[in-house]
C-alpha positions in Angstrom: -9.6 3.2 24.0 -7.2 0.9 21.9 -4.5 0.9 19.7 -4.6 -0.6 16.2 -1.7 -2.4 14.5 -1.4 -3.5 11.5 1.8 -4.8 9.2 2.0 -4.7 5.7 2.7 -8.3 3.6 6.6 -7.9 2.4 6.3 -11.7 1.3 3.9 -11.1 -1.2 5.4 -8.1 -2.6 8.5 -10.0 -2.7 6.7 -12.9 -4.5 5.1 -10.4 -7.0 9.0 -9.5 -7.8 10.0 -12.7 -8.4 7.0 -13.9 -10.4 7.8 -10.5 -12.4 11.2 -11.2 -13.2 10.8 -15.0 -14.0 8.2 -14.0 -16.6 10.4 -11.8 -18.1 12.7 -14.0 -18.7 10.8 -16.7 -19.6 9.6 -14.4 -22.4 12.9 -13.1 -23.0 14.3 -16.5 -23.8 10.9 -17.9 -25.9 10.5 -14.7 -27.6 14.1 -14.0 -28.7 13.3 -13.8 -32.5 10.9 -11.6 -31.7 12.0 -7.8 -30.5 8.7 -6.5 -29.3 8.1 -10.1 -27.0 12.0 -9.7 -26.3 11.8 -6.0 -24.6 8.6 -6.7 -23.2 10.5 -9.8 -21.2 13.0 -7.5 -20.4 11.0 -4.7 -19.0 9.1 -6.9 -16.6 12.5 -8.3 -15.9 13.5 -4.9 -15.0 10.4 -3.7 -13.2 10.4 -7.0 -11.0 14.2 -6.7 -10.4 13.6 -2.9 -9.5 11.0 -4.0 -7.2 13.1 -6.8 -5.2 15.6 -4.0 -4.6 14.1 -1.2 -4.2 10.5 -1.3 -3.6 10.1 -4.4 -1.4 9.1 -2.6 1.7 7.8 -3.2 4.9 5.1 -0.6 6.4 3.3 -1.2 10.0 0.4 1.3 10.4 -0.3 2.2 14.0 -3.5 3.9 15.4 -3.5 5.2 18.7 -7.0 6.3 19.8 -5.1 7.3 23.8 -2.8 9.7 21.9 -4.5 10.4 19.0 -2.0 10.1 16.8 -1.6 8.0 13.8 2.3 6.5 12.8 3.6 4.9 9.4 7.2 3.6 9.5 8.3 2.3 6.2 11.1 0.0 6.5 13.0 -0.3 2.9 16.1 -1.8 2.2 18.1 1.2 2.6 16.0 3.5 4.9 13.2 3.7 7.0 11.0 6.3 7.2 8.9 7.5 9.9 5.8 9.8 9.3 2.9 10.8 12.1 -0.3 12.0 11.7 -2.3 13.8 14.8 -5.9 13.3 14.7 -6.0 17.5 15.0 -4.6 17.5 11.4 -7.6 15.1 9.6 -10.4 17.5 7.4 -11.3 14.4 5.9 -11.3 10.3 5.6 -11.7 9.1 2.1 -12.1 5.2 0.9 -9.6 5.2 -2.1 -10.0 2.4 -4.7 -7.5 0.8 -7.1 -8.8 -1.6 -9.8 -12.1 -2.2 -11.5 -14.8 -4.2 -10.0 -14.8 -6.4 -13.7 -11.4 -7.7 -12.6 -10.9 -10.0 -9.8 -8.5 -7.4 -8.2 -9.8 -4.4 -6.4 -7.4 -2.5 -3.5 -9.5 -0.3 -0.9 -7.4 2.2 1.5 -7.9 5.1 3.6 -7.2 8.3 2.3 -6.4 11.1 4.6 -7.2 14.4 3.6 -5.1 17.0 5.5 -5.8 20.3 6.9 -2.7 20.9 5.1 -4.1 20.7 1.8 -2.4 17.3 1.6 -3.6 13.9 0.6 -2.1 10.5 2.2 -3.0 6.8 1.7 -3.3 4.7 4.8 -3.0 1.4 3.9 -2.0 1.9 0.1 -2.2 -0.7 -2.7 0.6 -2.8 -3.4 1.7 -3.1 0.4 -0.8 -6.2 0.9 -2.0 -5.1 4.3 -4.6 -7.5 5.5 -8.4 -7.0 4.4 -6.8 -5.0 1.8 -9.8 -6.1 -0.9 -12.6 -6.0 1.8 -14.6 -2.3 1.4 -16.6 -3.0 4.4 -13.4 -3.7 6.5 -11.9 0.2 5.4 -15.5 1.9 5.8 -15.3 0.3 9.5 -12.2 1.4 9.7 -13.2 5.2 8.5 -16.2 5.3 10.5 -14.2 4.1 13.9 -11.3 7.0 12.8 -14.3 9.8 12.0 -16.5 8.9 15.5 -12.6 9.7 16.9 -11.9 12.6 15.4 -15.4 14.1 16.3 -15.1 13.6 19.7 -11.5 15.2 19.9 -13.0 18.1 18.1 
């Protein structure tokens, strides 16, 4: 069988920080007389500052259909965090949304439900992994993972 790869987008999380903290400022500066458009400014200054520091992460997904194991590593700033799934511990596969289908910005992901009791996101929103917006791309995706899991069961 294969082995699926996927990287996460740091450069347009890191873009979304630095749009953040430029419109904060800008709105800081134009809206100085005014305190609500003043802390507003500041608290996308903040969040986007926050997010350049700590949040800008890197995550590469990998799904190996030989070993049957799924892998996350998350590489922050500071840490990196490795996190595997077997195939054994899977109850469920999920298609999580975030966003409305008005707006022009909808996130799909996989959402693993553990034997556990547990819940986690494969692919989550924010992290700009490729296809991210496409539903027909995860529910591949989830039907390739489920026709796995059933025949390792």
């Amino acid at each position: 069988m294969e082995i699926w790869r996927f990287e996460s987008n740091a450069k347009k999380q890191t873009f979304l920080s630095i749009v953040f903290v430029l419109v904060g400022v800008v709105l800081m500066i134009v809206a100085r007389h005014n305190a609500a458009g003043f802390w507003l400014g500041a608290l996308l200054a903040l969040i986007g500052a926050y997010a350049l520091v700590a949040g800008a992460k890197k995550q590469v997904t990998v799904v190996d259909f030989n070993s049957m194991n799924i892998t996350v590593e998350t590489f922050g700033l500071f840490s990196t965090k490795k996190r595997g799934i077997r195939f054994d511990d899977i109850a469920d596969i999920l298609i999580g949304r975030l966003g409305r289908s008005t707006t022009a910005v909808v996130f799909y992901s996989l959402v693993l439900k553990l034997k556990s009791g547990e819940e986690y996101t494969l692919f989550p929103p924010g992290y700009f992994y490729e296809d991210c917006f496409d539903r027909d791309v995860m529910e591949k995706r989830r039907s390739a993972l489920m026709k796995a899991i059933a025949l390792k069961a």
